[in-house]
C-alpha positions as CSV (number, residue, x, y, z in Angstrom):
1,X,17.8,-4.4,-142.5
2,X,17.4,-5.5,-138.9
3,X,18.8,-2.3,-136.7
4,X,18.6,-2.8,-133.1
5,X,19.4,-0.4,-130.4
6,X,20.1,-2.0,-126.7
7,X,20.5,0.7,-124.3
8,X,22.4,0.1,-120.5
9,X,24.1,3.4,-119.3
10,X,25.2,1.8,-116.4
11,X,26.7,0.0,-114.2
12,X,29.2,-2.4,-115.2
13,X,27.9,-5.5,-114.0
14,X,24.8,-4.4,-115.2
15,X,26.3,-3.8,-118.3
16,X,28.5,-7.2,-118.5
17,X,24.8,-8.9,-118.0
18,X,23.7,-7.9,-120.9
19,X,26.3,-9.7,-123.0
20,X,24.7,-13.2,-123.2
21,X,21.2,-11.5,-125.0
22,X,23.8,-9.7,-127.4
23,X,25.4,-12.8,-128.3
24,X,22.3,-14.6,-128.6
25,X,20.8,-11.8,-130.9
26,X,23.9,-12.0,-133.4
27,X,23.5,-15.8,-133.7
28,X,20.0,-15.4,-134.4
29,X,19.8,-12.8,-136.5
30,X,23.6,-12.8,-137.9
31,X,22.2,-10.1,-140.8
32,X,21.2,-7.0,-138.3
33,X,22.9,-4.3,-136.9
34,X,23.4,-4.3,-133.4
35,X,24.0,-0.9,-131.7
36,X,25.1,-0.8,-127.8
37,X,24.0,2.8,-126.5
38,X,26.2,3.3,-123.1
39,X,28.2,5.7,-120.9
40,X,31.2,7.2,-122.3
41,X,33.1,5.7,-118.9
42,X,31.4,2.9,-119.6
43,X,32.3,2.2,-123.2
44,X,35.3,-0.1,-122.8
45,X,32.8,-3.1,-121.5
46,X,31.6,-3.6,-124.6
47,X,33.9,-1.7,-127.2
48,X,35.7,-4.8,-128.5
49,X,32.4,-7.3,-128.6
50,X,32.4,-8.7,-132.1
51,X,29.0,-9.6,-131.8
52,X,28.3,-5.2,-131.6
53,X,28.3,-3.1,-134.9
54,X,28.8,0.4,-133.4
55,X,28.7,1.8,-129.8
56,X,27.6,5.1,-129.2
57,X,27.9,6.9,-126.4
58,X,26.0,9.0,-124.4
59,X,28.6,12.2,-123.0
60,X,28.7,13.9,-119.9
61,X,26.3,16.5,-119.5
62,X,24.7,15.4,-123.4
63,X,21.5,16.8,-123.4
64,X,19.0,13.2,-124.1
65,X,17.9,15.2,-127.1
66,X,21.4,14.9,-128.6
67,X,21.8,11.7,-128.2
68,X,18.3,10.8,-129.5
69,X,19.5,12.7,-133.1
70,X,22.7,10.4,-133.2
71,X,20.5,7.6,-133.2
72,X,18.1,8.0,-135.7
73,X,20.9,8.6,-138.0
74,X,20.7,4.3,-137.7
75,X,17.4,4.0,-138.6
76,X,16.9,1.6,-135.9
77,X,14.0,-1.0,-136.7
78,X,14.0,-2.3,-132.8
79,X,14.7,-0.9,-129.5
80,X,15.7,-2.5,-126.4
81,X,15.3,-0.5,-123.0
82,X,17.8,-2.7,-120.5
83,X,17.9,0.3,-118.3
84,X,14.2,1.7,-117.7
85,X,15.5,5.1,-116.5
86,X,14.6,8.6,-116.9
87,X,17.1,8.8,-120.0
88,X,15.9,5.3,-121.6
89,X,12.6,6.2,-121.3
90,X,13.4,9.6,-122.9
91,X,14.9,7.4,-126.0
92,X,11.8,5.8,-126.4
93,X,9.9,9.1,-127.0
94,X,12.3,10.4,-129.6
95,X,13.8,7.7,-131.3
96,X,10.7,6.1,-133.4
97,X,11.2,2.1,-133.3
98,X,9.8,-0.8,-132.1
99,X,10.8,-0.4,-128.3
100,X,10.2,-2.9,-125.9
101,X,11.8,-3.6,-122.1
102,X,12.0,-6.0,-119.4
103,X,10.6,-6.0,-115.7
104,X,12.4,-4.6,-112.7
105,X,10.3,-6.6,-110.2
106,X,10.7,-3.6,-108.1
107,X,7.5,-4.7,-106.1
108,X,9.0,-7.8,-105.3
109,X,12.7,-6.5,-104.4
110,X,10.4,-4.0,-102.2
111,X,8.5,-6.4,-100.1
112,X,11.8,-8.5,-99.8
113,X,13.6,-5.9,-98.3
114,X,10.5,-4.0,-96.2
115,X,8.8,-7.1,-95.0
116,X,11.1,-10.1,-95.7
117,X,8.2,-11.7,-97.9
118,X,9.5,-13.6,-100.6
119,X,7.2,-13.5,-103.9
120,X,10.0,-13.7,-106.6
121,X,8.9,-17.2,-107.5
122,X,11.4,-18.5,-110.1
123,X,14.4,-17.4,-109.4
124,X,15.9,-15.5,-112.8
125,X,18.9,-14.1,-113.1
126,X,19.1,-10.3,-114.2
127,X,20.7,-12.0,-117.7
128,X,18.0,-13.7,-118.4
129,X,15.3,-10.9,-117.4
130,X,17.0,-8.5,-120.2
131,X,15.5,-11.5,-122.3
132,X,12.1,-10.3,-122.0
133,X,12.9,-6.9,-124.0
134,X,13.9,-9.1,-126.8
135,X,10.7,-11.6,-127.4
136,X,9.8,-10.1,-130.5
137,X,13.2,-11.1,-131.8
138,X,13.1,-14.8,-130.9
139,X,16.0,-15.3,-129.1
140,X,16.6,-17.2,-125.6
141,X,19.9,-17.6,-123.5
142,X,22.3,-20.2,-125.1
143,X,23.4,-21.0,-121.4
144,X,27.0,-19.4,-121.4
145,X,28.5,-16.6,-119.5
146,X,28.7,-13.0,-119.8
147,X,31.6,-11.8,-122.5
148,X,34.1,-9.1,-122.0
149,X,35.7,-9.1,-124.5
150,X,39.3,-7.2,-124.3
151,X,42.1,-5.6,-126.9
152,X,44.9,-6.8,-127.3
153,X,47.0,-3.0,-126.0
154,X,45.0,-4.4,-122.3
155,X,45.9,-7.6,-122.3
156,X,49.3,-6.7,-122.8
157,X,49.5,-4.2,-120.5
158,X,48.3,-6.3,-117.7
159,X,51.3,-8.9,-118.7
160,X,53.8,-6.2,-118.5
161,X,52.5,-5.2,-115.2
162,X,52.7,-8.7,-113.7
163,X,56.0,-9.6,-115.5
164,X,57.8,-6.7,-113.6
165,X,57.0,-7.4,-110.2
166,X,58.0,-11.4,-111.0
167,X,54.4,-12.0,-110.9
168,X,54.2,-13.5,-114.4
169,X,54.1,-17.4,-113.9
170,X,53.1,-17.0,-110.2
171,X,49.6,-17.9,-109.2
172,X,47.5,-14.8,-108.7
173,X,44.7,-14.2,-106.5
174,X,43.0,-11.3,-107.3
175,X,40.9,-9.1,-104.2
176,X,38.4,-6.7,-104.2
177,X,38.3,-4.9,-101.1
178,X,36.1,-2.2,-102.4
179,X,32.3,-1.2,-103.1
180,X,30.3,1.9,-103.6
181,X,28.7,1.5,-100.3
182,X,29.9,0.5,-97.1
183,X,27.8,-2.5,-96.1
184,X,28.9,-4.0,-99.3
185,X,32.4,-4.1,-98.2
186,X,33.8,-7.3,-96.1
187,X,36.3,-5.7,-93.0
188,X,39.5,-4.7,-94.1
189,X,41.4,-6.7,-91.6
190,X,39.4,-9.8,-92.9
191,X,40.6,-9.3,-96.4
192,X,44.4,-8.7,-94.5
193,X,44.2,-12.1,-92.9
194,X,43.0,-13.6,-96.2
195,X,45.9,-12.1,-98.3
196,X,48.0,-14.2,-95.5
197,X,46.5,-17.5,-95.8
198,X,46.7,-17.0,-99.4
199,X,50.7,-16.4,-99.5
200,X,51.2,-19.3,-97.3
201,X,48.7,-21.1,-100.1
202,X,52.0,-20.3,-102.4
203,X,49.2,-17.1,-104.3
204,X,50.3,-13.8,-104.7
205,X,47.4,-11.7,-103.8
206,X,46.4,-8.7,-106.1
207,X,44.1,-5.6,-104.9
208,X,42.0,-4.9,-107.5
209,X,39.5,-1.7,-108.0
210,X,39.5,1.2,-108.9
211,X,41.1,5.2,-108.0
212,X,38.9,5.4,-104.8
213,X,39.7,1.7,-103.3
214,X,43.3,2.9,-103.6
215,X,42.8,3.6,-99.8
216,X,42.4,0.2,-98.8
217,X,44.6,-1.5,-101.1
218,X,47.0,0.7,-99.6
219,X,45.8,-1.0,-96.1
220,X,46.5,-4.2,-97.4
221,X,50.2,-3.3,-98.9
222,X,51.2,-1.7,-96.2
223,X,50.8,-4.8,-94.1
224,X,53.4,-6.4,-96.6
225,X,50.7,-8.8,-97.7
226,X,49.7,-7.9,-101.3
227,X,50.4,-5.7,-104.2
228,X,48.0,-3.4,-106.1
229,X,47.0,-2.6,-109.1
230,X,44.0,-0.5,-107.3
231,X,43.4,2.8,-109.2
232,X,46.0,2.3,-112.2
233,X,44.5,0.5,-114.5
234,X,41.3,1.3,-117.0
235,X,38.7,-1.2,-117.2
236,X,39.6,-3.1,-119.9
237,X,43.5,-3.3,-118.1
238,X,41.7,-4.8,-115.1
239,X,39.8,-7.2,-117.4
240,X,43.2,-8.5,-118.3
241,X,44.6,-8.8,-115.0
242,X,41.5,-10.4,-113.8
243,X,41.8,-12.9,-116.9
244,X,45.2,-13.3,-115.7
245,X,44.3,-14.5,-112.4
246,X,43.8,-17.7,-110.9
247,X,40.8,-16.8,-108.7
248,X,38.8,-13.6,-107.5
249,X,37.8,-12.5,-104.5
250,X,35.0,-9.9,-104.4
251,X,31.9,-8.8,-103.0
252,X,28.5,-8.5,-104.6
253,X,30.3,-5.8,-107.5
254,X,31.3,-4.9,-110.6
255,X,34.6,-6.9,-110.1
256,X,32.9,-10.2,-109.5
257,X,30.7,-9.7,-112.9
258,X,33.9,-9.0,-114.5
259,X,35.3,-11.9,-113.3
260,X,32.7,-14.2,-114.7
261,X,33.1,-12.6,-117.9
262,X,36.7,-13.3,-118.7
263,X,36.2,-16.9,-117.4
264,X,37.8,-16.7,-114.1
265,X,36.5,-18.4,-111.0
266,X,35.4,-16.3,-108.6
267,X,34.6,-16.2,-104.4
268,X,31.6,-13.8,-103.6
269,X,31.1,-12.8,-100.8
270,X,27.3,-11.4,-100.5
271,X,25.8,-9.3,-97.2
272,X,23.2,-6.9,-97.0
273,X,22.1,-8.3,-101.1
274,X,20.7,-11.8,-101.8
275,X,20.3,-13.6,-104.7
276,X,16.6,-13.0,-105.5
277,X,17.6,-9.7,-106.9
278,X,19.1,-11.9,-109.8
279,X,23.0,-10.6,-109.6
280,X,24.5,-13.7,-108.4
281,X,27.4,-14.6,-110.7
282,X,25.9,-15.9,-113.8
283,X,27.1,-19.3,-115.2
284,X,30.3,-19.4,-114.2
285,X,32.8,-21.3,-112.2
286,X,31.8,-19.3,-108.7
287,X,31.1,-19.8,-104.7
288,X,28.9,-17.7,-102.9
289,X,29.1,-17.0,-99.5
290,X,26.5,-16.0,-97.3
291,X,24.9,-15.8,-93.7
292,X,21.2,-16.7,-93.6
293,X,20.3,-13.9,-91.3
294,X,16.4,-12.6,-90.4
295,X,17.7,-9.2,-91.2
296,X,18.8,-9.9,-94.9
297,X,18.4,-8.7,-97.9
298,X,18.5,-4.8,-96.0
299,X,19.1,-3.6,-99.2
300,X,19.2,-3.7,-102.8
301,X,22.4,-1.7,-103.7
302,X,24.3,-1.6,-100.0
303,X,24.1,1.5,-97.8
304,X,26.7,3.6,-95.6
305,X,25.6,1.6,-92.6
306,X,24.4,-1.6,-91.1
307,X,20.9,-0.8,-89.8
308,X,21.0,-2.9,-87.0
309,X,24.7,-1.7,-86.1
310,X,26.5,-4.8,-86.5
311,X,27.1,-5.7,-89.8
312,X,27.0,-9.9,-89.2
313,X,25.8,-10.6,-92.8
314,X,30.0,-9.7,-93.6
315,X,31.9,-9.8,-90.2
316,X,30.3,-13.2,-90.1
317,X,32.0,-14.4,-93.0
318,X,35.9,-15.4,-91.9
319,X,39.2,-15.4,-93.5
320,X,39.4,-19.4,-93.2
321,X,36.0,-19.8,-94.5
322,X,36.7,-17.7,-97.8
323,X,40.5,-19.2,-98.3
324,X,38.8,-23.1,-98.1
325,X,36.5,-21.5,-101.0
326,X,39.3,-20.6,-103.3
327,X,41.2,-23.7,-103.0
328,X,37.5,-26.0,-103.3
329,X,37.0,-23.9,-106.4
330,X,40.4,-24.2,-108.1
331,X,41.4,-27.4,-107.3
C-alpha cells in the first residue's frame, strides 16, 4: 500500500499551504495512506483534514531520533520533505523511503532582497512549489484554496462567543493587528482609525491573534472601537471565528492564510515582503495592498525595524485606502 509521509513543522501559513497538494494526493491516489508529520502546537491545522490518515507529531524537546522510530512503525513507501530543515533533513536519513522535496529559491529570495534583482521568473506560489516534492506521485494543483478544516466543539465555540456579545447576526470584520516581527505590523493607530470607518460601515470589528497580540487588541478596545477575541481562543476556535466573519484584515501572516482557508475574503496588507516569495493569499477572494517602493522586499520574514527608519512600505498604506478594499471586495 501507498504510505506517504509529508513533513511541515511549521508555520501555520506554511502549513495551511500545504493543503491543496494533500488534497490533490487523496484524489489521485484515493487507496494510500497519507501521514502529516507536524508540531504538537501545530497539530490542530490539519487534525480534522479528511483527506489525512494519521497525524503525528513531533513533541517539544523529542529527540529527531524518536520521532524517526514512530515513523517507520508506517512503513512509509514515499516521503515528502515541505520543510527542508535541520529536523526534515534528519527524517530523511532515518526513515528509509522514497524522499523527495521542493526548491526554496533561496538564491533568488537573496538577490531580491540584497540587490533588488529580480530572477524569480514565473511567479509560483509556495502551494504550488510543495508540488515539486510530489512528481513521482503524479499529482498537480486542482486550482482551489488551501483547506482548514475545523471540528465541530470550534465552530461552536466561536458561535457562542459571538452570540453573547450580540454579535451573532452582525456583520463581522475580523483584524489582525499583530505579527512576529515589527515591520510586519501596520501602525496601531491606523488599524484604530480603520475599526472606526468600519462601525460607521454598520461592521463590528473583531481583533484577532493570538496571547501576545493581546497588547494591542487591548489598544484597539480601549479606544471603544472593537472587541477581542486576541489571546482566547486556540487555533481551530479562531478558524471558526474567522469563518464567521465577513472579511479579514491582516498583514502578510498566519491569519490571512487562515483566512483563505475557511473561504473568507481577506485585505492584506503587505510591507517589507512581496509577492515573489510566493505567500500571497492563494486562490481566494483577497486584495493586496502595497507600496511600490525602491527599498522593498527588505526582508523575507519582517524584522524589529525598518532599515531605513521610516517604515513607508506600511505607514504608507491609510485607513481610507484599506476600508474602500473591504467594501470593493464584499460587495
Amino acid at each position: 500500500m501507498l504510505c506517504v509521509l509529508l513533513v511541515r513543522f511549521s508555520s501555520i501559513g506554511d502549513i495551511l499551504l500545504t493543503t491543496p497538494l494533500v488534497r490533490a494526493l487523496a484524489r489521485r491516489h484515493p487507496e494510500a495512506k497519507l501521514v502529516y508529520v507536524t508540531k504538537r502546537a501545530m497539530a490542530p491545522l490539519v487534525a480534522d483534514n479528511p483527506h489525512i490518515t494519521d497525524v503525528v507529531t513531533l513533541e517539544p524537546g523529542e529527540p529527531i531520533r524518536q520521532l524517526a522510530r514512530r515513523l517507520r512503525r508506517f512503513a512509509p513507501t514515499h516521503g515528502l520533505d515541505l520543510h527542508g530543515s535541520v529536523r526534515s533533513v534528519g527524517l530523511r536519513l532515518l526513515v528509509r523511503c522514497r524522499w523527495s522535496g521542493y526548491r526554496k529559491r533561496k538564491l533568488a529570495r537573496t538577490l531580491l532582497i540584497g540587490a533588488k534583482l529580480d530572477v524569480y521568473g514565473r511567479r509560483m506560489p509556495v502551494a504550488e512549489r510543495y508540488f515539486e516534492a510530489a512528481r513521482r506521485l503524479d499529482t498537480r494543483p486542482d486550482g482551489g484554496p488551501p483547506e482548514f478544516c475545523l471540528g465541530p466543539g470550534a465552530t461552536a465555540l466561536a458561535a457562542q462567543w459571538l452570540a453573547e456579545r450580540g454579535l451573532a447576526d452582525v456583520p463581522v470584520a475580523a483584524l489582525a493587528p499583530g505579527a512576529a516581527h515589527a515591520t510586519k505590523r501596520w501602525p496601531i493607530a491606523h488599524w484604530g482609525a480603520l475599526a472606526e470607518r468600519l462601525r460607521t460601515a454598520g461592521y463590528q470589528p473583531v481583533v484577532v491573534g493570538g496571547p501576545e497580540d493581546r497588547g494591542l487588541a487591548q489598544q484597539l478596545v480601549a479606544g471603544g472601537v472593537a472587541a477581542s477575541a486576541a489571546g482566547e481562543f486556540s487555533l481551530q476556535e479562531t478558524g471558526a471565528l474567522l469563518a464567521r466573519s465577513r472579511v479579514v484584515v491582516s498583514g502578510d501572516t498566519g491569519v490571512m492564510h487562515m483566512a483563505t482557508a475557511v473561504g473568507t475574503p481577506v485585505v492584506a496588507l503587505f510591507g517589507p515582503t512581496v509577492g515573489q516569495f510566493g505567500f500571497l493569499p492563494y486562490q481566494a477572494r483577497s486584495v493586496v495592498l502595497e507600496r511600490g517602493l525602491d527599498c522593498r522586499p527588505c526582508s523575507s520574514t519582517g524584522t524589529a525595524t525598518c532599515p531605513l527608519g521610516h517604515h513607508r512600505c506600511l505607514t504608507d498604506i491609510t485607513p481610507g485606502e484599506v476600508a474602500t478594499a473591504v467594501e470593493r471586495l464584499v460587495a
